[in-house]
N, CA, C and O of each residue as an XYZ file, in Angstrom:
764
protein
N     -36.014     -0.124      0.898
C     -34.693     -0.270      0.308
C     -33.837      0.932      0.697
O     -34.312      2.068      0.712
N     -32.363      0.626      1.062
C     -31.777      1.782      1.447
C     -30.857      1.723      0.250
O     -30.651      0.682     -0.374
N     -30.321      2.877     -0.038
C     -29.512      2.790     -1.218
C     -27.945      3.233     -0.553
O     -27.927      4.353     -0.044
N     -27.043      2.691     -0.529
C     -25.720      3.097      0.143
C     -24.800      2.567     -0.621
O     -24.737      1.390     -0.978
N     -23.651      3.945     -1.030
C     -22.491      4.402     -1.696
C     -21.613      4.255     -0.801
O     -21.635      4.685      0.352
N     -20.371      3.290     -1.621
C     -19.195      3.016     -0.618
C     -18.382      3.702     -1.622
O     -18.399      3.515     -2.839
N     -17.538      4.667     -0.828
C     -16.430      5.087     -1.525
C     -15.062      5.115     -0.990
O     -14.760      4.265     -0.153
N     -14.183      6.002     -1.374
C     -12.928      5.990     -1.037
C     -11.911      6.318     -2.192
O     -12.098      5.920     -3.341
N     -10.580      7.235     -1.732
C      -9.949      7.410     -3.084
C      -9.048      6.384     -3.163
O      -8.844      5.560     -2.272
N      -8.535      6.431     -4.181
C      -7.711      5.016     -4.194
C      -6.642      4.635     -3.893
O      -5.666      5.212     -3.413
N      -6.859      3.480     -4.229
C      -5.913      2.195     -3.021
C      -6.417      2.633     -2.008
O      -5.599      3.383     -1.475
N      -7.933      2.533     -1.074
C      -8.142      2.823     -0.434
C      -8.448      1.530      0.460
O      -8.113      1.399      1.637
N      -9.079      0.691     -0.243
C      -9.752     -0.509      0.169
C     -11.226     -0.735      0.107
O     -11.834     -1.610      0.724
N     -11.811      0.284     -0.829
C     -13.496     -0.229     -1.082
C     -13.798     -1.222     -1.951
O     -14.947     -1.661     -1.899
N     -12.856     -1.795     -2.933
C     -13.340     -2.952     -3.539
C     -12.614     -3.950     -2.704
O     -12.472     -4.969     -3.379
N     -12.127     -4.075     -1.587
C     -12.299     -5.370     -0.435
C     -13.418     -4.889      0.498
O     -13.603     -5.663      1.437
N     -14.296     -3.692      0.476
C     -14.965     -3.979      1.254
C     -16.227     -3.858      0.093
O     -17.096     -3.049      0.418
N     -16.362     -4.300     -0.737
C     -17.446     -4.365     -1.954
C     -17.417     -6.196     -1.534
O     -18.290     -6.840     -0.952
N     -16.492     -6.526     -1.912
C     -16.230     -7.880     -1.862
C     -16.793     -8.137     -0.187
O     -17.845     -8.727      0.060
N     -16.147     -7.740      0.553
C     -16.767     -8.226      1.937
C     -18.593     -8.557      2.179
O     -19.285     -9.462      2.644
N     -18.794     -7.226      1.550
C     -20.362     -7.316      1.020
C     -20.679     -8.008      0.309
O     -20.987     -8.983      0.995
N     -20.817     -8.201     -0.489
C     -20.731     -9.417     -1.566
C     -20.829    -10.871     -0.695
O     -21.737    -11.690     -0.557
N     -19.649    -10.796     -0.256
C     -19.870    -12.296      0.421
C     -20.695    -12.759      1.481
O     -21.069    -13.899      1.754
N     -20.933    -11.555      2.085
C     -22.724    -11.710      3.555
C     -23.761    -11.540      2.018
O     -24.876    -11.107      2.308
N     -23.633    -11.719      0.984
C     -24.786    -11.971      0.162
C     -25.579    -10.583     -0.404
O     -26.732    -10.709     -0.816
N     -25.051     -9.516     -0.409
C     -25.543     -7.742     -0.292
C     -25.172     -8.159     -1.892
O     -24.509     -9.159     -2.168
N     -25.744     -7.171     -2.949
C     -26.193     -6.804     -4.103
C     -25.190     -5.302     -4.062
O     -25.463     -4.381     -3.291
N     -24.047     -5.262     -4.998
C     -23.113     -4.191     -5.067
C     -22.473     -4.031     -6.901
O     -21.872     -4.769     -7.682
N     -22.919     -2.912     -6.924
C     -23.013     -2.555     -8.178
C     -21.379     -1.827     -7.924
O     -21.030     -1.221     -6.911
N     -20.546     -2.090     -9.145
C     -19.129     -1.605     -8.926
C     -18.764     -0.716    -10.357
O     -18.532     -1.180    -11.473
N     -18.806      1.070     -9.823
C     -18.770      1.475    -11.233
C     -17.474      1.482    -12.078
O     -17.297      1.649    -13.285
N     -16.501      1.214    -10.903
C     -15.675      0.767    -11.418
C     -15.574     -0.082    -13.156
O     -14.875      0.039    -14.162
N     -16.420     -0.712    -12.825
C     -16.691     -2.046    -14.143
C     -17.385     -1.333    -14.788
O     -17.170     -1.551    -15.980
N     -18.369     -0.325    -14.588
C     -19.296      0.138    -15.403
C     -18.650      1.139    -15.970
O     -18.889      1.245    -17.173
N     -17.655      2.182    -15.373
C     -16.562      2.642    -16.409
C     -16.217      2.120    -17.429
O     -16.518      2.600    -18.521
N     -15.603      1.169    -17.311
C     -14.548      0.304    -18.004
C     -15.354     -0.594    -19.182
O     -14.777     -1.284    -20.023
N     -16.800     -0.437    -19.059
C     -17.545     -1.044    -19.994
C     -18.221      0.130    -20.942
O     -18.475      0.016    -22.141
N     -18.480      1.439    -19.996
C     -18.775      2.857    -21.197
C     -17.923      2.290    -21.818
O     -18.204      1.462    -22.684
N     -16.325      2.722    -21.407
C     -15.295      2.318    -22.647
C     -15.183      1.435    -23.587
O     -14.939      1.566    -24.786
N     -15.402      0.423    -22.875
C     -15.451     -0.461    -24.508
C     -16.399     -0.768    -25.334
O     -16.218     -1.418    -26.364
N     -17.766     -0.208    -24.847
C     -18.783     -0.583    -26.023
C     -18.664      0.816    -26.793
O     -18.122      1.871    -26.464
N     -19.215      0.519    -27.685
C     -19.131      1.787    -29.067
C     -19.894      2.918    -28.690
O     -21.048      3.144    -29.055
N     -19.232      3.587    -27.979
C     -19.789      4.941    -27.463
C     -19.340      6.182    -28.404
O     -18.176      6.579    -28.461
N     -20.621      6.849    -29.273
C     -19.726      7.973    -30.154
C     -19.914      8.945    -29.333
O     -19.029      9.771    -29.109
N     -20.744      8.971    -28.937
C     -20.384     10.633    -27.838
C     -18.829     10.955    -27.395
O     -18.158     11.959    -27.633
N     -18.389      9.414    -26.461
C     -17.103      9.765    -26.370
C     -15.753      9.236    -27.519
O     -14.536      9.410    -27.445
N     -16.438      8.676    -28.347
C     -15.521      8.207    -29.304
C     -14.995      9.712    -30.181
O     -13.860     10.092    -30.469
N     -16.329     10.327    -30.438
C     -16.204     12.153    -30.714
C     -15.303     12.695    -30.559
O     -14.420     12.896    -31.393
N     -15.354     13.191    -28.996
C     -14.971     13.675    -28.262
C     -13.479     13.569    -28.004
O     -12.898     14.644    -27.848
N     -12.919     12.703    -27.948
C     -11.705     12.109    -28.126
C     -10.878     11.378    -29.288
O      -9.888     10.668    -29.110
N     -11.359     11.628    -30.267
C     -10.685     10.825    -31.960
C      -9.574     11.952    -31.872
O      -8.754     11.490    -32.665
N      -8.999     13.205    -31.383
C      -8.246     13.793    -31.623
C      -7.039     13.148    -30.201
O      -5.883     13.494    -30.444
N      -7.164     12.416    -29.020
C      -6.175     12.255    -28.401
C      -5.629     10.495    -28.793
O      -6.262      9.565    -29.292
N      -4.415     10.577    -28.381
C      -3.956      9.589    -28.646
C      -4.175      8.440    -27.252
O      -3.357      8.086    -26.403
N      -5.448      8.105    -27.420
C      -5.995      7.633    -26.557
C      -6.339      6.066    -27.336
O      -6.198      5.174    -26.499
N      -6.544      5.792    -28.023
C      -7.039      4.128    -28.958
C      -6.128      3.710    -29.048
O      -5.063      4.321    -29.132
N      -6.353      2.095    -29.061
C      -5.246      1.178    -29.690
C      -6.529      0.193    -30.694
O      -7.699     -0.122    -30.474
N      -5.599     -0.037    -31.803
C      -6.710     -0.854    -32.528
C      -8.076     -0.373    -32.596
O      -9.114     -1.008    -32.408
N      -7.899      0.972    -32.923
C      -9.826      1.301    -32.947
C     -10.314      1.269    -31.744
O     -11.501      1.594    -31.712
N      -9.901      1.028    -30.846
C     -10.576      0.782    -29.329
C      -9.694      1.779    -28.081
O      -8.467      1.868    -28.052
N     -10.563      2.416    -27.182
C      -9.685      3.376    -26.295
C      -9.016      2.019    -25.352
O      -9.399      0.909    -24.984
N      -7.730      2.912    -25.226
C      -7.042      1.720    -24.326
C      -7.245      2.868    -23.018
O      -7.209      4.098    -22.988
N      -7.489      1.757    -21.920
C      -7.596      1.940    -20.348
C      -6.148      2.904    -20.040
O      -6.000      4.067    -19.666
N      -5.492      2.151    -20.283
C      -3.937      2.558    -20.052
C      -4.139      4.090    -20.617
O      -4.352      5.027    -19.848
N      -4.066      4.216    -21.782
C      -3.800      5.527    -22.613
C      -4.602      6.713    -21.789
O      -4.222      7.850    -21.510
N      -6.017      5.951    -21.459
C      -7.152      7.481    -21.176
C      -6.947      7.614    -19.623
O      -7.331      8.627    -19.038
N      -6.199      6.343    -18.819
C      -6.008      7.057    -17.256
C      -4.845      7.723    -17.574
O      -4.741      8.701    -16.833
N      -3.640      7.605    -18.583
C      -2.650      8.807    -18.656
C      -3.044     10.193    -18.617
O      -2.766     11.068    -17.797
N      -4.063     10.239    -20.139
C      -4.489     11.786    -19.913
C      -4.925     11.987    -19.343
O      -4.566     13.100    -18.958
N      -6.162     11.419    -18.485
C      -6.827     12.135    -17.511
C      -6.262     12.666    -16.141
O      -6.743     13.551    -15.433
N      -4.963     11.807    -15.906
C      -4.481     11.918    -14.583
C      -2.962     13.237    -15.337
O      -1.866     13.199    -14.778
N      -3.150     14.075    -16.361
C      -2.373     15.063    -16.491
C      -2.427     15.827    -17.079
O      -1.519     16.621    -17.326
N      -3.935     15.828    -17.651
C      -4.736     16.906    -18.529
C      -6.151     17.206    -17.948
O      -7.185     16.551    -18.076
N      -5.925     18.366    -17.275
C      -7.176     18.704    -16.502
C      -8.676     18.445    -17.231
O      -9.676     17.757    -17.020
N      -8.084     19.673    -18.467
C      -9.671     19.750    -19.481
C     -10.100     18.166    -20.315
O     -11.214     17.927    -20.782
N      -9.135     17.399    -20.337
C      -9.658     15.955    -20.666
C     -10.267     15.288    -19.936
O     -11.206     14.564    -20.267
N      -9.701     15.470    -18.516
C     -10.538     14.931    -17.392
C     -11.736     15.079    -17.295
O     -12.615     14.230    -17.439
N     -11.850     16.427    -16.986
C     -13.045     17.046    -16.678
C     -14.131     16.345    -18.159
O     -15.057     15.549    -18.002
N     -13.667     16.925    -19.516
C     -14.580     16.243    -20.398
C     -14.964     14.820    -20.318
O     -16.104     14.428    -20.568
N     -13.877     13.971    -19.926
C     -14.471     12.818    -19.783
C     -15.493     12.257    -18.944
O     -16.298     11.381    -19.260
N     -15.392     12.798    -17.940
C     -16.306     13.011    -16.520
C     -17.668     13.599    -16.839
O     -18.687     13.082    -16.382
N     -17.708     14.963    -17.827
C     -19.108     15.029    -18.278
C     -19.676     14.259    -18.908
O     -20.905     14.306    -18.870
N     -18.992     13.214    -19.761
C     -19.843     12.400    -20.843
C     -19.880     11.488    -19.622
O     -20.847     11.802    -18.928
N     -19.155     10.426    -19.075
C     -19.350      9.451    -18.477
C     -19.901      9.674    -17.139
O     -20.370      8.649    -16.644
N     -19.980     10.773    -16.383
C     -20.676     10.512    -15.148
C     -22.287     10.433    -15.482
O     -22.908      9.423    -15.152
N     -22.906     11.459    -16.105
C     -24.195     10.619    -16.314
C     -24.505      9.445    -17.075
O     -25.629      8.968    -16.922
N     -23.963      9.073    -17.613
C     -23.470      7.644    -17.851
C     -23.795      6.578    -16.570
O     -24.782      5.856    -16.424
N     -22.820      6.713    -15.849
C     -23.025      5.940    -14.866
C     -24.088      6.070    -14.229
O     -24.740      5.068    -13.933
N     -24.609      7.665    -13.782
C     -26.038      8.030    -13.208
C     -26.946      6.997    -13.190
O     -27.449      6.593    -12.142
N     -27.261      6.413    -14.578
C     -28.389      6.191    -14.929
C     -27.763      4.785    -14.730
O     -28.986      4.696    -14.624
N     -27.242      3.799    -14.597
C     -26.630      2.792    -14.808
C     -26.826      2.222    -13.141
O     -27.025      1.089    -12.701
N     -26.663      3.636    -12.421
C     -26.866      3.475    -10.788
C     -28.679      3.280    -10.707
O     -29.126      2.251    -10.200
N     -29.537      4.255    -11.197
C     -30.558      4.322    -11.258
C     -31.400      2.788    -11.419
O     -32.240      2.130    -10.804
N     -30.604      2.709    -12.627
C     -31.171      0.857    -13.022
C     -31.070      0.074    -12.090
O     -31.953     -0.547    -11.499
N     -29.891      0.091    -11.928
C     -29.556     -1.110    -10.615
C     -30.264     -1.041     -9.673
O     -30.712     -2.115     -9.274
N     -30.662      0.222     -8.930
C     -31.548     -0.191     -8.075
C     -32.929     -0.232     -8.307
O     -33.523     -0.344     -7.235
N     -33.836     -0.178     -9.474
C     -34.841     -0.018     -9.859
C     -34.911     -1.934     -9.925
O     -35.712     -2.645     -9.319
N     -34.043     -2.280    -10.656
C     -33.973     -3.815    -10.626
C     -33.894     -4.333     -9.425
O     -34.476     -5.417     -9.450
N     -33.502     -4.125     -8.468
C     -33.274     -4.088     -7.365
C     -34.141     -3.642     -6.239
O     -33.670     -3.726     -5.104
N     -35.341     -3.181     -6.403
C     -35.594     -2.390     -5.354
C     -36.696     -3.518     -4.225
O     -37.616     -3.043     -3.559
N     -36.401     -4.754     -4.227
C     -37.010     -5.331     -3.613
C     -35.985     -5.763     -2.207
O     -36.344     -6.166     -1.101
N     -34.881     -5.557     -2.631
C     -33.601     -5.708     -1.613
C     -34.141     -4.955     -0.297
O     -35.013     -4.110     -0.495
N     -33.554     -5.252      1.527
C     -33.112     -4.067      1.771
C     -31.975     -3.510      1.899
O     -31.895     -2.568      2.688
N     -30.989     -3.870      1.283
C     -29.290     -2.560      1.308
C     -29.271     -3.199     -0.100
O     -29.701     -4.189     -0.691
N     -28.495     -2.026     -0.320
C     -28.320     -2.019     -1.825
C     -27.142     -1.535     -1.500
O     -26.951     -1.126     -0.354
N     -25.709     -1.487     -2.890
C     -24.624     -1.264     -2.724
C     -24.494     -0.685     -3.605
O     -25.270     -1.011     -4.503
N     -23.548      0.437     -3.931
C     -22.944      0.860     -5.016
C     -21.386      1.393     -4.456
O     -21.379      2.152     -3.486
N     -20.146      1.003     -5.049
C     -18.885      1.017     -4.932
C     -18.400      2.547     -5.790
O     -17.990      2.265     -6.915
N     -18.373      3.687     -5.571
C     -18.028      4.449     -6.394
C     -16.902      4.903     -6.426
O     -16.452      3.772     -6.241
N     -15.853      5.616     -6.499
C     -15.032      6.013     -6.031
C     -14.625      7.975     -5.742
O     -13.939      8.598     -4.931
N     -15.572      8.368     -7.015
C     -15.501      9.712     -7.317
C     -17.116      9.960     -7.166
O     -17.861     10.420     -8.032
N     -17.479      9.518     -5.782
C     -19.305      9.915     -5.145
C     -19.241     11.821     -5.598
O     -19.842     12.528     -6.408
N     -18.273     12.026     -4.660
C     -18.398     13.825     -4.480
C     -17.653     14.544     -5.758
O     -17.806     15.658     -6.257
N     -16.898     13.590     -6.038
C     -16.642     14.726     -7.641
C     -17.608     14.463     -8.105
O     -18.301     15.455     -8.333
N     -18.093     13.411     -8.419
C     -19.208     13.676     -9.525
C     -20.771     13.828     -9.201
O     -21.751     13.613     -9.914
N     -20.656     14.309     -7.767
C     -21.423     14.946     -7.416
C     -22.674     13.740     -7.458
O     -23.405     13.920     -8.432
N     -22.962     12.884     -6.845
C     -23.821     12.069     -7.299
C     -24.443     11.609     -5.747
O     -25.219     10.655     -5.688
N     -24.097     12.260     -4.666
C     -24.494     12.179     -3.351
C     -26.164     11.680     -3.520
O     -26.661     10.631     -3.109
N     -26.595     12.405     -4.002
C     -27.933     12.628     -4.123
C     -28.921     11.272     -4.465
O     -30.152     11.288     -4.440
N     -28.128     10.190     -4.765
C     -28.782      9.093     -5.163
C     -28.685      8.144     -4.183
O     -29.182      7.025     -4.302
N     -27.965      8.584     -3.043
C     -27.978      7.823     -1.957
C     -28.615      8.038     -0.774
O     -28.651      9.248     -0.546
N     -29.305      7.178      0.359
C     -29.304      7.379      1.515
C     -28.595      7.344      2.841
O     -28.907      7.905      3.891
N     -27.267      6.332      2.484
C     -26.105      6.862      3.365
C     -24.803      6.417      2.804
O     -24.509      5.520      2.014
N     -24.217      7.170      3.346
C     -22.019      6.666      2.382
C     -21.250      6.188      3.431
O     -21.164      6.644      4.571
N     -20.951      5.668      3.167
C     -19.729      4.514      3.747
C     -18.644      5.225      3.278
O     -18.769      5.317      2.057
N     -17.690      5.745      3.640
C     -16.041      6.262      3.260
C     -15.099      5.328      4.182
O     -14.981      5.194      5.400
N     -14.454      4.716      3.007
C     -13.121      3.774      3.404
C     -12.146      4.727      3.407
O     -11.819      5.261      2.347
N     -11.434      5.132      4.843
C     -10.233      5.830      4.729
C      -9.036      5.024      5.034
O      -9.105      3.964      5.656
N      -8.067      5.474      4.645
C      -6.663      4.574      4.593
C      -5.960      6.230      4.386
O      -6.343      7.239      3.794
N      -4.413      5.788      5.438
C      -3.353      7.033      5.425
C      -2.879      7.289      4.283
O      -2.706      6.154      3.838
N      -2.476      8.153      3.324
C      -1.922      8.626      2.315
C      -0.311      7.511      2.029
O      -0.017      6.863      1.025
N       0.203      7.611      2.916
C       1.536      7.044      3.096
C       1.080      5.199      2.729
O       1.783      4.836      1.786
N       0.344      4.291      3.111
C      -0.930      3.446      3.160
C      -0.626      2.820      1.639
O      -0.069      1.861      1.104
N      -1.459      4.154      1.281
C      -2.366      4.113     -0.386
C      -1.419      4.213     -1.239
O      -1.611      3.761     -2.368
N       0.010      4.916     -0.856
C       0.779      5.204     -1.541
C       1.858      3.787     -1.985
O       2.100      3.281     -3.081
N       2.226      3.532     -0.912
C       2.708      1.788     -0.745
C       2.041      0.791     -1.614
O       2.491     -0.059     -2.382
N       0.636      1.195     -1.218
C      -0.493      0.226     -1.991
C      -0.138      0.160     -3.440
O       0.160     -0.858     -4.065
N      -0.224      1.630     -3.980
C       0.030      1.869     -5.384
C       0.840      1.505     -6.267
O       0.666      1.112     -7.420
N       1.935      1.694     -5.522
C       3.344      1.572     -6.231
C       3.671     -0.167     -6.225
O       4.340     -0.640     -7.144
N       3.118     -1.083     -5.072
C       3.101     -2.716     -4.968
C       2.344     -3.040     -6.360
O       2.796     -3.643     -7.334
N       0.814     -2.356     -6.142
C      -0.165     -3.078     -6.474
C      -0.154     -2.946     -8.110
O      -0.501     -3.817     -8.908
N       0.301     -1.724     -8.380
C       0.100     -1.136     -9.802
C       1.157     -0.935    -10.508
O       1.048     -0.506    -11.657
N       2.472     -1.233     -9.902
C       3.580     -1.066    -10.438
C       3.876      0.731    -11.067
O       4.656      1.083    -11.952
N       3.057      1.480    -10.335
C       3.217      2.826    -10.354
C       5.101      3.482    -10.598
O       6.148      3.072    -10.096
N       4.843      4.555    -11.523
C       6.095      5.106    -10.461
C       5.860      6.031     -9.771
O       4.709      6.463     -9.710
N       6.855      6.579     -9.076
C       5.840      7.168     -7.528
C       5.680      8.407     -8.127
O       4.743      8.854     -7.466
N       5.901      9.062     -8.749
C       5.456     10.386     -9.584
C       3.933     10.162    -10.021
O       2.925     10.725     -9.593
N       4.088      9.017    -11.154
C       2.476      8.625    -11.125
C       1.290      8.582    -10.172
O       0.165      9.079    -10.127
N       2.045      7.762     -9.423
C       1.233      7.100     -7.719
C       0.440      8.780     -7.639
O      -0.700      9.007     -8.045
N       1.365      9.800     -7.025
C       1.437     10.778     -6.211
C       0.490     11.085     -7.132
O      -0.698     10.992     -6.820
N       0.934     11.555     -8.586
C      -0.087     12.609     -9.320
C      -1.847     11.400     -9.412
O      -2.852     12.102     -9.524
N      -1.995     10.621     -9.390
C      -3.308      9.944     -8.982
C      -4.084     10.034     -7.698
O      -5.289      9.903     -7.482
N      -2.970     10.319     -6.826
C      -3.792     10.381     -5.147
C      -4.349     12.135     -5.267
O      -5.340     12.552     -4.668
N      -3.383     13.066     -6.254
C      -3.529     14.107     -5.611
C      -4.940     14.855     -6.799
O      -5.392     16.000     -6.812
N      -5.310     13.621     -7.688
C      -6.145     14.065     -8.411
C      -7.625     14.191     -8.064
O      -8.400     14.931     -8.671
N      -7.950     13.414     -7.046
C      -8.943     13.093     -6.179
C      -9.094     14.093     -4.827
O      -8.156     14.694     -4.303
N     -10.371     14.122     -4.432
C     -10.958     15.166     -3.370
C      -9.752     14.799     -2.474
O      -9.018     13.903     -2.892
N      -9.370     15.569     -0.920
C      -8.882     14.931     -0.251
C      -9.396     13.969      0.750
O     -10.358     14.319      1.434
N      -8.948     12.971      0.894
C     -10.164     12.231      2.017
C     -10.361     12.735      3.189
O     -11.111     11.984      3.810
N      -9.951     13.957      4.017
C     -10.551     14.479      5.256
C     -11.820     15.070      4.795
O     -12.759     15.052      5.592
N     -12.038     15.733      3.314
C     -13.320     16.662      2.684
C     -14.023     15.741      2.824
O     -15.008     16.059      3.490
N     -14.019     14.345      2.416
C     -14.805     13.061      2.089
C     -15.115     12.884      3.547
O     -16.252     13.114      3.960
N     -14.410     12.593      4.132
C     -15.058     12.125      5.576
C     -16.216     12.811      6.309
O     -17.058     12.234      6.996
N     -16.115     14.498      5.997
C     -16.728     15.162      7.097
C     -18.063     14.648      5.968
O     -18.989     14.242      6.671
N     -18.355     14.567      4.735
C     -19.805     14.405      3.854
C     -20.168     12.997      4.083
O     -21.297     12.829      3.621
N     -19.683     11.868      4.615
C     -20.081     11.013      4.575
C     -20.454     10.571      5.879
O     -19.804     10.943      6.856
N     -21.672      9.632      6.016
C     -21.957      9.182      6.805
C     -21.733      8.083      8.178
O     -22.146      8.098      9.338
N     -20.747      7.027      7.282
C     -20.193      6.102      8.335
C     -18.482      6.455      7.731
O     -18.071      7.213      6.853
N     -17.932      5.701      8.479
C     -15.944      5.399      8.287
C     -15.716      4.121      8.277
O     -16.238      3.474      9.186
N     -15.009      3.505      7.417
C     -14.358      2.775      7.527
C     -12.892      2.465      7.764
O     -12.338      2.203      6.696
N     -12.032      2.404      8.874
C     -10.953      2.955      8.755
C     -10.029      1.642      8.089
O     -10.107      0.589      8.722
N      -9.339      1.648      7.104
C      -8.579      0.368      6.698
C      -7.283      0.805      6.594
O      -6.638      1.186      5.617
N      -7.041      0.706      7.600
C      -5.375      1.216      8.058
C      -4.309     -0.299      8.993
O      -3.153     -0.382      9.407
N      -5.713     -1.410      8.957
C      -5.573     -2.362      9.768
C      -5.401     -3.763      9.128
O      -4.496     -3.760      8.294
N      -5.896     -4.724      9.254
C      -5.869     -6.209      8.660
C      -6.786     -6.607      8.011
O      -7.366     -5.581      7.656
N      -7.464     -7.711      7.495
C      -8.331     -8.201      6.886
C      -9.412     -8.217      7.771
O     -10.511     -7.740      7.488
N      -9.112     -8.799      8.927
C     -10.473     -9.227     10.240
C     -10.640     -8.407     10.301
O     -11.769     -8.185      9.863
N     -10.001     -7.275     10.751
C     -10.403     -5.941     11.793
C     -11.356     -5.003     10.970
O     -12.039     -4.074     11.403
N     -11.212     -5.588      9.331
C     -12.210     -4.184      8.129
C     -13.381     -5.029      8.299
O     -14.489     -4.506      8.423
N     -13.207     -6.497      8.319
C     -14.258     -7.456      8.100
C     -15.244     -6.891      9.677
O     -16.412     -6.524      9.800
N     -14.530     -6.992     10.311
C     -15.446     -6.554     11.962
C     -16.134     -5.242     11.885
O     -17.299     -5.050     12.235
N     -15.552     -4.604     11.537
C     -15.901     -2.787     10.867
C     -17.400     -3.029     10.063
O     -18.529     -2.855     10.522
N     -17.116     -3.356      9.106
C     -17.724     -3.520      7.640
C     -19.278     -5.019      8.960
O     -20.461     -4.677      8.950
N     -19.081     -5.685      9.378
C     -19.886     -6.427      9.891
C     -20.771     -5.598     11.081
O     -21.919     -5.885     11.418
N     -20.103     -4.711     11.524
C     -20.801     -3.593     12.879
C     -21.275     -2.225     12.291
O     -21.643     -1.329     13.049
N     -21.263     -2.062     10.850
C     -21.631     -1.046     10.070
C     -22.776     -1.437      9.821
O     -23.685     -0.703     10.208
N     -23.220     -3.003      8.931
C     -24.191     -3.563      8.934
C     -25.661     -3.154     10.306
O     -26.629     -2.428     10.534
N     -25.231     -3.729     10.580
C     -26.109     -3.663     12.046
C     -26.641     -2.137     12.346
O     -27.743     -1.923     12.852
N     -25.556     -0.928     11.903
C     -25.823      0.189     12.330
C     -26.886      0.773     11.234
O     -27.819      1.540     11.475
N     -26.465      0.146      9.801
C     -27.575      0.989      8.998
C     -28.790      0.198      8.635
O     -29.741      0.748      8.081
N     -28.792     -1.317      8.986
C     -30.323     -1.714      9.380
C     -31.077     -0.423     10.425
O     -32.235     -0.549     10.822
């Protein structure tokens, strides 16, 4: 079993190439979702941790509220990242333990090297896309305003740091076919 981390900062294009995988039939764990599910099940560690920001709606953290602070309060960030990255750790761990009869295994991360989690993989896939790209992406896709957009791209490693640590490229600066051809000749390379 090989274990391989697709990343990329965002609006980059790794959950179309999660999905690309997905559809040749590959097993891709997206922590994306596994974020977004710490959050909503009854977590007191971080329920703790945070009853002082105005982060809940209805008793429940809203998505909306906790990417505000995090994307403009350093020390919230960072705290949130300690409770939830080993969080996910182990969530990665499972998956492939359930899994380990596969050979590629997937995991979609987005923050591999912030959260320092290299170590659970045997090779990374980095989806790069131009800043200018991601930025377009953002502001279409998310209805950003570009102050927002900007302060989200610039919260993340830069992707040249990401490139030189990772193992393959994906460059998605191009069309649907041309990532699909990429993402299909990547295959082949890490069999």
């Amino acid at each position: 079993m090989k274990r391989i981390a697709v990343s990329g900062n965002i609006a980059s294009g790794k959950t179309t190439v999660q999905k690309i995988l997905e559809k040749q039939g590959y097993k891709v764990l997206d922590t994306d979702d596994v974020s977004r599910d710490i959050l909503t099940v009854n977590n007191k560690t971080l329920y703790d941790a945070f009853k002082d920001y105005d982060v809940f709606e209805n008793g429940e953290f809203s998505r909306y509220k906790v990417a505000q602070l995090i994307f403009s309060d350093e020390p919230a960030r960072l705290l949130i990242a300690s409770i939830m990255h080993p969080q996910i750790a182990e969530v990665i761990k499972k998956f492939f333990e359930e899994n380990k009869s596969e050979e590629l295994l997937f995991v979609g991360i987005p923050l591999l090297f912030e959260a320092k989690m290299e170590n659970l993989f045997d090779k990374i896939i980095f989806v790069y896309t131009d800043d200018d790209i991601r930025l377009e992406r953002l502001l279409k896709r998310n209805s950003y305003t570009l102050e927002h957009a900007k302060a989200r791209i610039n919260s993340q490693m830069p992707q040249d740091e990401k490139v030189k640590l990772s193992d393959y490229l994906v460059n998605n600066n191009g069309n649907l076919s041309g990532l699909e051809g990429q993402v299909a000749k990547l295959i082949e390379q890490i069999r």
